[in-house]
Each structure stands twice: as structure tokens, then as C-alpha cells.
C-alpha positions in Angstrom: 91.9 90.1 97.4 88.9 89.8 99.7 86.5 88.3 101.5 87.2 84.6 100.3 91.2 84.6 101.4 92.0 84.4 98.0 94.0 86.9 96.0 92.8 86.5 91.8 94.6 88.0 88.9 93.2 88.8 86.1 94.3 88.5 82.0 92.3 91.9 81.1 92.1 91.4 77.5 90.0 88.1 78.3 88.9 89.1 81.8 90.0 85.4 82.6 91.4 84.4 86.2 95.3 83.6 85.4 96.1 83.1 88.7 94.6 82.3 91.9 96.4 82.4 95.3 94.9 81.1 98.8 97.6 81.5 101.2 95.7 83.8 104.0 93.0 82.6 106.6 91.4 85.8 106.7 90.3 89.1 104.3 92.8 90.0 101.9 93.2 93.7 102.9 95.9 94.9 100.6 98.4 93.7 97.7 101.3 95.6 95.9 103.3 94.4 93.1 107.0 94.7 92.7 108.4 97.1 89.9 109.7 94.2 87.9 106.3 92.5 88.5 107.7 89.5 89.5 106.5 89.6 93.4 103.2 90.4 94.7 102.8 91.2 98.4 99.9 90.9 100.4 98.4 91.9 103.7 95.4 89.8 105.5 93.3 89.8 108.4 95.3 86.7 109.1 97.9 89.5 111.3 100.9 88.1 108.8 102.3 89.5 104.8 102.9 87.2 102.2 105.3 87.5 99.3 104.5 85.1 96.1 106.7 84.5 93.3 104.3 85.4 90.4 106.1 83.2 88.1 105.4 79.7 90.3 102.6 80.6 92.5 104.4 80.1 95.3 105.2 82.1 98.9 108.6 83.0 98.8 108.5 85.3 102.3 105.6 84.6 105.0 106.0 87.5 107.6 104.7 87.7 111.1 105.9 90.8 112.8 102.5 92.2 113.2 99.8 91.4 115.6 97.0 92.9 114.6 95.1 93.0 110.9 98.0 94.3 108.4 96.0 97.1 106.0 98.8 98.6 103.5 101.5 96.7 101.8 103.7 98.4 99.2 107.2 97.8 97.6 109.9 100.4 97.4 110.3 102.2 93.8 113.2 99.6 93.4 111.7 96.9 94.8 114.5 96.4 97.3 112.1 97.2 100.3 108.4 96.1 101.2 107.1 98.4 103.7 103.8 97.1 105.9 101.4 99.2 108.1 99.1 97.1 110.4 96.2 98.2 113.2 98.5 97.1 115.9 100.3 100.9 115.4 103.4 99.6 113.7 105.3 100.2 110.2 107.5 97.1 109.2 110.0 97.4 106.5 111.8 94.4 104.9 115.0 94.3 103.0 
């Protein structure tokens, strides 16, 4: 993630973009993938997480509990829970 809004995975044996997701209106600050790989979750300037389906490039969870820049994202061991820190002093965690 970054600057741009947009989060970009990479193929690293041909260091070719493979996907490219544009869902936030602000900095990319953090992104986690699911054990399983199939979910990425992402934190943003934008004061909201989003949850993508890897497989269809699509947001399958847009969260908004936070009000202020969300800086950590990260999934559970199992993957059951997606736990989110943000600069407005709170720790959300999602079943």
C-alpha cells in the first residue's frame, strides 16, 4: 500500500503487478493476509478497514468503526478474527 490509495501485489518470480486494488481515498497504512491467503485486510488514512476477496478482487467487508487514521491490521492465527488499532485510541476486533 501507499501513497497512491492503491494496494499492488506482486508475482515475485516475475516481479509483475498481479493485482491492483483501489478501494481507499487515502494512504494505505497497513495490510495483513489471512492464513489461508484468501483475504487481505487493509487499514487507510481513509479512518475505515477493507477486506478483499483475493480471488475476485473484490471488498467483501468495508469497516467504519474508527475515526481516526487506522495504522495496524492483522488476522487471528486462524483467520477467524481481524483485529484493527487506529490513532483515535481504539482496538476493533471482527469475527
Amino acid at each position: 500500500g501507499g501513497g497512491d490509495c492503491t494496494i499492488k501485489i506482486f508475482d515475485l518470480s516475475s516481479n509483475a503487478v498481479v493485482r491492483d486494488l483501489s478501494y481507499h481515498t487515502k494512504w494505505v497504512t497497513s495490510v495483513a493476509f489471512s492464513s489461508d491467503g484468501n483475504l487481505l485486510a487493509s487499514g487507510s488514512g481513509d479512518e475505515t478497514v477493507k477486506v478483499y476477496d483475493i480471488a475476485s478482487r473484490t471488498v467483501v467487508h468495508d469497516l467504519r468503526q474508527h475515526t481516526n487514521w487506522v495504522h495496524s491490521v492483522a488476522f487471528s492465527p486462524t483467520g477467524r478474527y481481524l483485529a484493527t488499532g487506529g490513532f483515535d485510541k481504539t482496538v476493533c476486533i471482527y469475527d
